[in-house]
Structures are given as structure tokens and as C-alpha cells.
KEKE-461080 format. One record per residue (C-alpha): residue in three letters; x, y, z. Coordinates in steps of 0.05 Angstrom, whole numbers, padded with zeros to 5 digits, always signed. Example, Ala and Ser with C-alpha at 12.3 -4.5 7.8 and 13.67 -1.06 7.14 Angstrom:
BEGIN
ALA+00246-00090+00156 SER+00273-00021+00143 
***
This chain:
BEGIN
UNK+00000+00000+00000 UNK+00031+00064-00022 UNK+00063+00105+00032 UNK+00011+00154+00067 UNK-00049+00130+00038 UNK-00078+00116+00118 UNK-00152+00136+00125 UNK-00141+00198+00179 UNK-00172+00143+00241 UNK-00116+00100+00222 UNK-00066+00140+00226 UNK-00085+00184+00288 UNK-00078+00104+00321 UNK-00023+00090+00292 UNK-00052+00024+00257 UNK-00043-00017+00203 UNK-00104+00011+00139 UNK-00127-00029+00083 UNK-00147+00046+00056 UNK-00209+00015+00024 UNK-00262+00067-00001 UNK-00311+00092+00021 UNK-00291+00064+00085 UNK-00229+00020+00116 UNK-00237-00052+00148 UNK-00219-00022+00210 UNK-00279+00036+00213 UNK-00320-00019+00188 UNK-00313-00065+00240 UNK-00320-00007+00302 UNK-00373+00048+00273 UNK-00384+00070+00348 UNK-00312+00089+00354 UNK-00291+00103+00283 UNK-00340+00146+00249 UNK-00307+00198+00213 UNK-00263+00155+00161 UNK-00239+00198+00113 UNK-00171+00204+00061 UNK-00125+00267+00072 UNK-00129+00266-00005 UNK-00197+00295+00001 UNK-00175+00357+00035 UNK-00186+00363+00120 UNK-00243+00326+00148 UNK-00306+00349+00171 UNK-00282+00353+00247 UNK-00221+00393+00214 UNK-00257+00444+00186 UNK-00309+00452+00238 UNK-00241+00463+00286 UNK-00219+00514+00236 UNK-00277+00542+00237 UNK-00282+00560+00313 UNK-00212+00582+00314 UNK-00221+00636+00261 UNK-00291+00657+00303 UNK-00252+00665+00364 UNK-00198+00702+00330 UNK-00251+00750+00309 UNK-00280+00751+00373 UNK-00212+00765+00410 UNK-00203+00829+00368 UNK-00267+00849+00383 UNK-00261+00837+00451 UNK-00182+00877+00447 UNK-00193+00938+00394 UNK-00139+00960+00416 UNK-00095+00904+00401 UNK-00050+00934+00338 UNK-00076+00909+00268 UNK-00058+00848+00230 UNK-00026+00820+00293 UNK-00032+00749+00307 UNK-00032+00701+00364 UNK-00010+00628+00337 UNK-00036+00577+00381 UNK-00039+00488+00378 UNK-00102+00474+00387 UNK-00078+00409+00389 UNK-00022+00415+00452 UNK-00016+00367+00499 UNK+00023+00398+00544 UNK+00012+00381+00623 UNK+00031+00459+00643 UNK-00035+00479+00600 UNK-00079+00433+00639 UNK-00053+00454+00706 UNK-00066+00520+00693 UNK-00128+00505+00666 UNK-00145+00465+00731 UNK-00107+00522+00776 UNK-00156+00579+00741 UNK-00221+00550+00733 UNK-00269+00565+00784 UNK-00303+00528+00835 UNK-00373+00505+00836 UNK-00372+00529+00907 UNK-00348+00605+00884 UNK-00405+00628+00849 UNK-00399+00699+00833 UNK-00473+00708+00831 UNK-00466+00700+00886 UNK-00449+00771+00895 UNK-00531+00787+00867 UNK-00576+00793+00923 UNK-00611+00726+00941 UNK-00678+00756+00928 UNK-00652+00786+00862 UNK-00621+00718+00847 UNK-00693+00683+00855 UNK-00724+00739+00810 UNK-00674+00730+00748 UNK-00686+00655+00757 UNK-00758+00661+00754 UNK-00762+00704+00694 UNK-00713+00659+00661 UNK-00752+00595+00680 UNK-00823+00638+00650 UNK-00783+00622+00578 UNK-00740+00568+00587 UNK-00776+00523+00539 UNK-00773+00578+00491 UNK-00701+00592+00500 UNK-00676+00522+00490 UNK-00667+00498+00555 UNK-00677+00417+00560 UNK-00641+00400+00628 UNK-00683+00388+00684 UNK-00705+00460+00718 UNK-00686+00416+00786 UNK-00608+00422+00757 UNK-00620+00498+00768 UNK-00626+00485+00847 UNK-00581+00536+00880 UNK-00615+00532+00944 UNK-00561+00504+00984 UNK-00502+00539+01002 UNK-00456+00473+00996 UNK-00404+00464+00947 UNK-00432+00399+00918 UNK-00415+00390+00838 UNK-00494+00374+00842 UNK-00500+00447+00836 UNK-00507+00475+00766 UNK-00433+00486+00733 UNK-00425+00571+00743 UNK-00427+00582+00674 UNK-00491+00560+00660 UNK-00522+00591+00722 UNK-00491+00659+00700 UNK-00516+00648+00631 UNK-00587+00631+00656 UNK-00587+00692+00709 UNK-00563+00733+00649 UNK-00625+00714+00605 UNK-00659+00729+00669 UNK-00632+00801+00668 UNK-00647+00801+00590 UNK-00721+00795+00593 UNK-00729+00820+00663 UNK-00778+00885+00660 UNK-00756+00898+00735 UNK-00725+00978+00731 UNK-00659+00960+00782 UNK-00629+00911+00731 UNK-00580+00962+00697 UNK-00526+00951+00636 UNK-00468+00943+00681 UNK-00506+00874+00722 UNK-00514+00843+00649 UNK-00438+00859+00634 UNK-00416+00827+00699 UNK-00461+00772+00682 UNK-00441+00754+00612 UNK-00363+00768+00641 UNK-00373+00718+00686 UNK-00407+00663+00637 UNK-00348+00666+00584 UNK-00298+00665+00626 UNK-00327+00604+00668 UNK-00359+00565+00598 UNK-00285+00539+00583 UNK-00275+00502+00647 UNK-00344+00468+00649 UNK-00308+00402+00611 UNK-00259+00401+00655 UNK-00300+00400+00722 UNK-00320+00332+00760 UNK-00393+00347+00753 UNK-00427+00288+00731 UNK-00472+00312+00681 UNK-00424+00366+00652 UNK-00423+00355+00578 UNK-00491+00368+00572 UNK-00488+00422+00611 UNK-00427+00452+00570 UNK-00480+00438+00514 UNK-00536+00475+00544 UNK-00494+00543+00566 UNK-00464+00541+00496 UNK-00541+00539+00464 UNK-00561+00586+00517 UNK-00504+00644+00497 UNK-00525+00627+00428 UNK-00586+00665+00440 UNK-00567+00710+00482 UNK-00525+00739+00427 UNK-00570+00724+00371 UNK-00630+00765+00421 UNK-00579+00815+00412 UNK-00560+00817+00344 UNK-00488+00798+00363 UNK-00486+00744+00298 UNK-00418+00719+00303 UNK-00404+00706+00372 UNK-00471+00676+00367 UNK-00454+00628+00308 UNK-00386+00617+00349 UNK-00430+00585+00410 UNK-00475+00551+00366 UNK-00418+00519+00332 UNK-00388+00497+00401 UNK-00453+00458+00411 UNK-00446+00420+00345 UNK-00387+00404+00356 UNK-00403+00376+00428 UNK-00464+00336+00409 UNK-00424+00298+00349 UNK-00361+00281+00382 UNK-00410+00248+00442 UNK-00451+00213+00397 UNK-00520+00244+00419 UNK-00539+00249+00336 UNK-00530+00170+00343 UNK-00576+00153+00409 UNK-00609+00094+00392 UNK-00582+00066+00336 UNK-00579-00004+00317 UNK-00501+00003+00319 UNK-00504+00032+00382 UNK-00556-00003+00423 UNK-00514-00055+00458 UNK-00454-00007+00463 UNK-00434+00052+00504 UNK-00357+00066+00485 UNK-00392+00130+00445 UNK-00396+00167+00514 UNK-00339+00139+00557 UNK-00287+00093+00568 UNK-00256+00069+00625 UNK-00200+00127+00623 UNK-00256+00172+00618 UNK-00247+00204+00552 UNK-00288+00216+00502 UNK-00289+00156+00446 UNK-00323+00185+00386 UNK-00317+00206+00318 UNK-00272+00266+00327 UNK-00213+00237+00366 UNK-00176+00303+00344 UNK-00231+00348+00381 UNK-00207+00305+00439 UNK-00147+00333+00435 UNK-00182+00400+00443 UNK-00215+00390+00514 UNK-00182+00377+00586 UNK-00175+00312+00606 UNK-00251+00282+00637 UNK-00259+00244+00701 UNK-00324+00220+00662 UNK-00368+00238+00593 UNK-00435+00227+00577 UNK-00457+00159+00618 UNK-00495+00113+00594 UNK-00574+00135+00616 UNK-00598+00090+00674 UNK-00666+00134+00667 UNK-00711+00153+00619 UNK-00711+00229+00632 UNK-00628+00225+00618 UNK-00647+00191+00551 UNK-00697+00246+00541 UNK-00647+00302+00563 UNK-00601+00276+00506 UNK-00646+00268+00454 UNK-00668+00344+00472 UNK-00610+00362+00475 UNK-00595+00343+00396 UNK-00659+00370+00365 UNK-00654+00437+00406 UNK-00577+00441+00372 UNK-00609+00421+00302 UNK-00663+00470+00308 UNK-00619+00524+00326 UNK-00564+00506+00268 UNK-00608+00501+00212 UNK-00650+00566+00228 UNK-00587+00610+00236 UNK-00546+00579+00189 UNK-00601+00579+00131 UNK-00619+00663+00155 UNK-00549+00684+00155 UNK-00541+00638+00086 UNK-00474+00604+00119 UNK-00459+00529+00111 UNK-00487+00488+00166 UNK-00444+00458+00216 UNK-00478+00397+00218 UNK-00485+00363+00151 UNK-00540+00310+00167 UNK-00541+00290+00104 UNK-00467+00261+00100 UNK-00465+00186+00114 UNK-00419+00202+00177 UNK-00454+00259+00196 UNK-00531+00215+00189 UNK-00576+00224+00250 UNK-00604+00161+00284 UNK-00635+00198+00343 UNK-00713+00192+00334 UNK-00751+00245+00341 UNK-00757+00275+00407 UNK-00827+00251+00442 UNK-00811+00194+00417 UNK-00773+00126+00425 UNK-00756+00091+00355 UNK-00774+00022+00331 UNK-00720-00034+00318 UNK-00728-00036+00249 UNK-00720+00040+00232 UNK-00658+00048+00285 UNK-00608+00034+00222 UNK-00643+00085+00179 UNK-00633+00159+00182 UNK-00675+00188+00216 UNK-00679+00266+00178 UNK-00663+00230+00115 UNK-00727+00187+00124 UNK-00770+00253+00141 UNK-00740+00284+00077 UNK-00756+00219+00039 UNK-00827+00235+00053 UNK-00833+00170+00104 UNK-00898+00186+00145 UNK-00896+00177+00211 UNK-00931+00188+00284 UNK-00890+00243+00310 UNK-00930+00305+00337 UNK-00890+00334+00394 UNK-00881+00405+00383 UNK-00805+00390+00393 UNK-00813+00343+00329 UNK-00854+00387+00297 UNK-00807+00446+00300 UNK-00750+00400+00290 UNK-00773+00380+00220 UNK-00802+00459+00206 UNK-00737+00482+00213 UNK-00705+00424+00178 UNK-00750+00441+00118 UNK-00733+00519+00116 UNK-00663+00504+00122 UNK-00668+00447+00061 UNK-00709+00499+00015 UNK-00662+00549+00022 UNK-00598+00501+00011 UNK-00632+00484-00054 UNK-00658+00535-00084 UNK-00593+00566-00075 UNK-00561+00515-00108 UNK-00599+00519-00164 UNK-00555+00540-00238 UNK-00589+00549-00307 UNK-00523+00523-00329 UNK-00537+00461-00300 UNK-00533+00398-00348 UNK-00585+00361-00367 UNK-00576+00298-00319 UNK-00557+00347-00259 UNK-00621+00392-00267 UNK-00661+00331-00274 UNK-00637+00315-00205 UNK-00647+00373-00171 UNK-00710+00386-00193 UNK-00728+00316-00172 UNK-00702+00328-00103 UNK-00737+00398-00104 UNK-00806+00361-00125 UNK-00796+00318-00051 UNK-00787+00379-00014 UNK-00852+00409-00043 UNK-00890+00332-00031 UNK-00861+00333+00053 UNK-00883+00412+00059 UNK-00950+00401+00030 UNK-00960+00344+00070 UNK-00933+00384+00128 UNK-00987+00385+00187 UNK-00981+00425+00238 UNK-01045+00428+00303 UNK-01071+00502+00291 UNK-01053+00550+00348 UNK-01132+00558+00365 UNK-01130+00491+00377 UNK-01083+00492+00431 UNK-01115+00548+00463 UNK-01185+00522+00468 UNK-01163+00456+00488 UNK-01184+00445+00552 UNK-01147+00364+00562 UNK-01080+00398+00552 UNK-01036+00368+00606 UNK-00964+00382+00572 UNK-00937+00448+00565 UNK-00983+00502+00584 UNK-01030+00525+00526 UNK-01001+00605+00517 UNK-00924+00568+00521 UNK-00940+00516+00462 UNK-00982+00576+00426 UNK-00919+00609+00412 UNK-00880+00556+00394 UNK-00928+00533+00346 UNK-00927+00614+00328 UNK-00852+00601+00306 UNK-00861+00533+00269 UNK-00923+00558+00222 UNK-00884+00622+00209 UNK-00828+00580+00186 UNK-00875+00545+00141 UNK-00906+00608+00114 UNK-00833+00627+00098 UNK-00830+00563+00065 UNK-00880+00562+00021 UNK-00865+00630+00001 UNK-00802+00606-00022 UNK-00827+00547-00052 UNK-00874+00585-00090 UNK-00826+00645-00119 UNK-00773+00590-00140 UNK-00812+00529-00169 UNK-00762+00505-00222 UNK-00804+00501-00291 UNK-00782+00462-00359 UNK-00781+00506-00416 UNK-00785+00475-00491 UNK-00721+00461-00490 UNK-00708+00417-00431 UNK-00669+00469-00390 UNK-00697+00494-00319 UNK-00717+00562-00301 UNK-00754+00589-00238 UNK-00829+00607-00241 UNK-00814+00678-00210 UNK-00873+00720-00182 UNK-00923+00683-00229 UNK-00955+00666-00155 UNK-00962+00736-00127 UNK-01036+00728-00103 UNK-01017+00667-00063 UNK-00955+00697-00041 UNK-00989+00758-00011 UNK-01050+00704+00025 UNK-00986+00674+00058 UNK-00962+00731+00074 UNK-01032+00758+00104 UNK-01035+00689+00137 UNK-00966+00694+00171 UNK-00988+00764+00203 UNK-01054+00735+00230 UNK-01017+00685+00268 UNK-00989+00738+00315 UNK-01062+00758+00328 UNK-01081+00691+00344 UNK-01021+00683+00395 UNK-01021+00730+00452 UNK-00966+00760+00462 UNK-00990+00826+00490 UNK-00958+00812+00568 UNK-00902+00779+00542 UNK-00824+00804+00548 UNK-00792+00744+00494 UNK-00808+00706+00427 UNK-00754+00663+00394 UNK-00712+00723+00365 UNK-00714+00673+00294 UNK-00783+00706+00295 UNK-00750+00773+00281 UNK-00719+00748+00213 UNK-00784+00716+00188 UNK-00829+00776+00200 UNK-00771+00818+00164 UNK-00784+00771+00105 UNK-00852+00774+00110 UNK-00857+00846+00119 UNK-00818+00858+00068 UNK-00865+00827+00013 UNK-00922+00870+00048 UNK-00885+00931+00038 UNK-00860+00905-00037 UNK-00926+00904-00054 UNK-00969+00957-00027 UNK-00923+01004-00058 UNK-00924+00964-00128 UNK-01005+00961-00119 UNK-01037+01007-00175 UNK-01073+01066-00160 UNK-01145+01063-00147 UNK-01157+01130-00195 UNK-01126+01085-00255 UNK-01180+01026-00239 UNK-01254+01016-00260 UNK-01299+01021-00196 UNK-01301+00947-00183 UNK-01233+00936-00191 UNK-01205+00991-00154 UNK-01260+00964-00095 UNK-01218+00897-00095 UNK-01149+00930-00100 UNK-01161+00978-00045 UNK-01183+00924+00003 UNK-01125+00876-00012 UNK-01079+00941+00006 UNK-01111+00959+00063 UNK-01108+00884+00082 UNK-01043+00888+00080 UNK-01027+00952+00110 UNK-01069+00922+00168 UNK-01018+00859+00170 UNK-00952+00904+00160 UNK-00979+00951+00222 UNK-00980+00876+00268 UNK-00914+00860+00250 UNK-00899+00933+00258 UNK-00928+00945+00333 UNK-00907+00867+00359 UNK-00834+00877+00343 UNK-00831+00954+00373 UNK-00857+00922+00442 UNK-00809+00870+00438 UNK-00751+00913+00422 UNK-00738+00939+00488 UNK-00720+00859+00516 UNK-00703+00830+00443 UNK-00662+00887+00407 UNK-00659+00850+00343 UNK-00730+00858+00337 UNK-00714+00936+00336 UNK-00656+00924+00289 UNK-00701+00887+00249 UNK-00758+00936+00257 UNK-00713+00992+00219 UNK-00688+00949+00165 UNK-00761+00935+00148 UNK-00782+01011+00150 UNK-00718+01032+00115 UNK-00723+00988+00055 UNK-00798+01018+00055 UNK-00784+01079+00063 UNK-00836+01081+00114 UNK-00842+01126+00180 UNK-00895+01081+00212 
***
């Protein structure tokens, strides 16, 4: 075999590789602990370039952080070193669990953030068990919540607090506090830290996103997918992995996945992910996955970035069923997104599933109408449009329980009914944006054979969506609320943007015969009515969610409107 021709595994183990494609004897025979087998000849994994990727985001986020810092200087560092002087000074600076320095908050003011965080916490991502938030005992047992993620949750708490003694400087101290304590969480005895590294990473996701702070948001979203692959939780219940555990821990205590090199990354672990001797730690995990893939593929596919977690690569496939769920024996070696974009029915109606596959589908129509070229060939257009024509069949079979429903359902013993209003608020606006995009970029065959887009050929149906997506906001109430998932704020910027497009493309009534102008002038003061919701719900929201007010002004300014 010629010299260097090792699949990457192989080599990081120093073992003897039959190099066979697409995957090596040795992968083959241990998928739980060799899942990433890929050739150097294709350019740096997956797990290589998600690494890269972080490092350049924290680069950025250092200079931010250190304007002063003269430019084009740069700080080399291995992100691979092994050194023990790094760890001990990673052990000698990170803080206790007993050294909280909210501490320093007033106990009563403590109990307040909490409380307003706790109002949202479905809503904001959070799938641990509120019990893990327990701070009522002054004891230093690593039962208490890692300080990170109790500063990040008392930050939200600040965030969306309307209380008038919360000022700027409490919030810095807070979010000062939960970045420089989020690096140590890994290497902490807790026993459930991973996923609690995993849930203040999602957590400072949206604080920043609330605050239109994209990159360092995108930075701590990426941390998440890159803790959720490299423990196996897109794999929980897989065929492969039913009768095996190495994916969380082995008996060193490191990590055994399918980024050995992201190992290299993270301090050394008295213990990973264990295997769950309950249900609710299987539930917590599986949670803990959809909430990361619901939060990738809506950022990703709004700021038009390449997703880090590419669920449809064979290494990267998801065998975690649905949350609300527990899947069958005979599906467990089948994708499970790949399935639901295969347009496989199934049973799943959590909301968590629901907005799971909502934002799975937003992020897949935007990937591919993107990738649509008219100078496709022939045999690749074909394709694509036959993978676009699947998309349309899964949306339009799509259900999803209307939010009246939910409200005037009286047997409702899950969530309460306004806290699953708004979440289904957020999954049919996602659809609305769907089909909106569905509908402006249907691929058509011309005479010829080629492939073109249909365009605004659909304008009335466009504009119904449109009027549909504003009456949702009506039907939810969110009049005496302080937070709505800040994704919310991008969709209604779409959204009001085609309101605005076309009242001010709408012909004038004085060039119109009577019953015509009659029907034009209600459809524009229909949607005047709509633009003035989406208008007054994100200026009361701005003063907690300031991307809403960011938002609000990119809306008015490509209007031109004063409203």
C-alpha cells in the first residue's frame, strides 16, 4: 500500500489501513468508535474544518473583545497541545462550583432572574431538568449547576427582566462571568457536565443572537455541534449503538467518538456522557440534539452560511428519533432526517418534532434553491428538480395542530397552552416562509429541456401567505409577554418585506374601474393592516429582544416608511 495512503482514524492510532473506499476494514468493524473515516487526499475532514472554523470565530472575537490590540497582529496557538503545564493551569484557574460569583446578586434578586428565566425556558432552549437549576443550598456539591450555566441563565434572566434596578453594568458582569467560566465546564468533576457545557453554549447562542451579536452567536452555536457529534448524541439509539456505550466513555474517561482530534481540544474528563440508567437522561439527550439542530439550521439557513452539521453526509446521518418519541427496531439503522425528507410518514407530533422538522425544511429549501444554476446539465437539473419536487410533496403534507387549537383545548396536560401557542407561532411562520419560497422559485421546464424558476407568477398566493403569517401573531397573545424566539424577528422581516413590496407596487385606485379599484383597495388595506401587526409586535419587543428593533428599521428603511 503506497506510503501515506492511511484513512485519517488509522493513522491518528497508529494502525495498520487497508485504505479501502468509502470506508477502511478497521472503521468498518468499530462504527461506534470510528466514524469519521476519511482520506487526507480529500482535503481536512469534517471535524477539521469545523475546528478551523471556531478558531477563526474566536480570533474574530478576540479582536473584538481587544480593539486595541494593533492590526494584522496574530496570536498562533496548537489547538492540538498536549502539554501538562496547560492543563494545570487550566485546573489552577477554573473556578469552583462552590465560588459562584452570583453569588455577589442579592438572594432575592437571584430568585427573581431565575424566575423570569424559568417563564421562557422552553422557549429559550433549555432541555435540562429545571431541578439542575437548584441553587438553594449553600454547599459546594458539583450537584449544583456548573457557574457558567447559572450565570448564563441569570443573564437571560436580566435580558427579559422588565424589573427597573437591573441596569447595563449587572448584564456585563453577568455575561463576564459566563465566558470566562464556559471553558472550564469540561474540565469540572460534575457528573452531568457535557450536557451542561451543551446547554450554556445553546443558551449564549441566543443571548447573542436576542442581541443581534451574529458571530459570537454562530461561534456558540458551533461549540454545541461540535459537542453533540463528538458524544454521539446524533446517534442515540441506533442499531449500531444499542448494545454499546464506548460513544460516551471509556474506562479512562475520555471521550471515544468520531472526532478523536476534538479530543485533543478539551481537558482531560474524570467521566463523559454515561450511559442513561433513566428515561428522563435519555430524554435530556435526545433534547438536547434537536434543540442544537433546530438552532443550526434556522441560523445557518438566515445568515445563508454552511451548516455545521451536515446531516445528510453518511458520517454525519442522525439516528436519534424524534424527540417525544422512542424509535422502533427496524428504523434504528435508517436515518432518521433522511427518512423525514424521503417523505416516510410517521406518528411524531411533539411540538419539539414538529419544530424540529419545520426548521429542517426551511433550512433544506433554502440550501436548494440556492443551489440551483441554469447552467446546470441536463442529468444534474433533472436531479435537482427531482429532489426539489420531494421537498414540495413533505411541505404540503406538512401538518401542523392550529394555534386555536391549543388554546381552546381544555385536556391539555403538557406544556401550558399560551407556552405551546408560541412555539407553534414560530413553526407555522417558518412554514409560511417556506412556502413563500417554494412558491417564488418552483423550477419550470421550458421547450427546451433546461430549468428556469417560475418567479412572481404566484403573487396572489404569495401575498395570502403573507396575510396568513401576520394573523398568526393575532391569534397568539403575546401582549404581556417580554420574549419570542428572536428567529421570529428574521421571518417577520421577510414577511414584511413582501407587504411593503407590494403595497407600494399596488396600482392606484384612480387608474381602476370602480369594481376593480374596490378589490385592489381592500387587498392594500389588508395588508397595511398585516404590515402595522408585525410593525407594533416587534416595537414592544424591542426593548428585551433588540434585534427585533434592528429588524424593525431594516423593514421601515427598505420601505421607506415612518410608521
Amino acid at each position: 500500500m503506497p506510503r501515506g495512503s492511511s484513512c485519517l482514524n488509522c493513522r491518528r492510532r497508529r494502525i495498520k489501513c487497508d485504505a479501502a473506499r468509502p470506508i477502511c476494514n478497521n472503521c468498518q468493524r468499530s462504527p461506534d468508535k470510528f466514524g469519521d473515516c476519511e482520506y487526507a487526499a480529500g482535503g481536512p475532514s469534517n471535524v477539521e474544518a469545523l475546528e478551523e472554523q471556531i478558531s477563526i470565530m474566536e480570533n474574530r472575537i478576540r479582536e473584538l473583545e481587544n480593539p486595541t490590540q494593533p492590526p494584522g497582529s496574530m496570536v498562533l496557538q496548537d489547538p492540538y497541545a498536549k502539554s501538562s503545564s496547560v492543563r494545570t493551569a487550566l485546573a489552577r484557574n477554573a473556578p469552583s462550583a462552590g465560588t459562584l460569583d452570583s453569588a455577589e446578586l442579592p438572594t432575592p434578586l437571584r430568585q427573581s432572574l431565575l424566575s423570569t428565566f424559568l417563564q421562557y425556558a422552553t422557549q429559550l432552549g433549555f432541555f435540562l431538568d429545571p431541578s439542575s437549576l437548584n441553587v438553594s443550598s449553600p454547599s459546594s456539591s458539583v450537584w449544583h449547576p456548573a457557574p457558567a450555566l447559572l450565570q448564563t441563565v441569570l443573564l437571560l434572566g436580566a435580558q427579559l427582566s422588565s424589573s427597573q434596578t437591573i441596569d447595563s453594568n449587572t448584564k456585563a458582569h453577568l455575561l463576564s462571568q459566563a465566558l470566562k467560566t464556559t471553558p472550564y465546564i469540561l474540565s469540572s468533576n460534575h457528573p452531568n457536565k457535557v450536557l451542561q457545557a451543551i446547554q450554556t453554549h445553546v443558551l449564549l447562542s441566543q443571548y447573542f443572537f436576542i442581541n443581534g451579536r451574529f458571530l459570537e452567536g454562530k461561534y456558540h452555536l458551533t461549540m454545541s455541534v461540535s459537542l453533540v457529534l463528538s458524544t454521539g448524541l446524533h446517534r442515540i439509539q441506533s442499531r449500531e449503538l444499542e448494545h454499546s456505550h464506548h460513544i460516551f466513555s471509556t474506562g479512562s474517561g475520555q471521550l471515544h467518538d468520531s472526532s478523536s482530534s476534538l479530543n485533543a481540544m478539551l481537558p482531560p474528563m474524570t467521566s463523559a456522557l454515561s450511559p442513561s440508567r433513566y428515561a428522563e437522561e435519555e430524554k435530556e439527550k435526545i433534547s438536547a440534539f434537536w434543540t442544537v439542530v433546530i438552532l443550526n439550521s434556522c441560523w445557518s439557513t438566515v445568515e445563508g452560511t454552511t451548516s455545521s452539521l451536515a446531516y445528510w453526509k453518511p458520517e454525519f446521518a442522525v439516528y436519534t428519533p424524534w424527540p417525544g418519541t422512542i424509535s422502533e427496531p427496524d428504523v434504528r439503522s435508517n436515518s432518521t432526517i433522511q427518512r423525514f425528507l424521503s417523505n416516510t410518514s410517521d406518528d411524531v407530533r411533539s411540538v419539539m418534532a414538529l419544530h424540529a422538522k419545520a426548521s429542517i425544511l426551511f433550512e433544506q429549501t433554502f440550501e436548494l434553491s440556492r443551489s440551483y444554476n441554469p447552467t446546470l446539465s441536463p442529468e444534474f437539473a433533472q436531479t435537482w428538480f427531482s429532489r426539489w419536487n420531494t421537498l414540495r410533496s413533505v411541505v404540503q403534507r406538512f401538518q401542523v395542530p392550529s394555534i386555536d387549537s391549543v388554546l381552546t383545548d381544555n385536556h391539555n396536560t403538557g406544556e401550558p397552552a399560551i407556552v405551546m401557542s408560541r412555539q407553534l407561532l414560530v413553526i407555522h411562520t417558518l412554514i409560511c416562509v417556506v412556502k413563500i419560497r417554494i412558491i417564488r422559485f418552483t423550477p419550470v421546464q421550458s421547450s427546451t429541456s433546461s430549468y428556469g424558476f417560475a418567479g412572481n407568477n404566484n403573487r396572489d398566493t404569495v401575498i395570502q401567505i403573507a396575510l396568513e403569517a401576520a394573523m398568526l401573531i393575532k391569534k397568539t397573545n403575546l401582549q404581556e409577554t417580554t420574549f419570542v424566539d428572536p428567529i421570529l424577528a428574521m421571518l417577520w422581516t421577510t414577511i414584511g418585506r413582501i407587504l411593503s413590496e407590494e403595497i407600494s407596487s399596488a396600482p392606484s385606485t384612480t387608474d381602476l374601474r370602480s369594481g376593480r379599484s374596490l378589490e385592489v383597495s381592500r387587498r392594500v388595506n389588508a395588508m397595511r393592516s398585516a404590515l402595522d401587526t408585525i410593525y407594533q409586535t416587534m416595537s414592544m419587543l424591542a426593548s428585551t429582544l433588540p434585534l427585533m428593533g434592528r429588524q424593525l428599521q431594516n423593514i421601515r428603511g427598505a420601505s421607506g416608511s415612518s410608521n
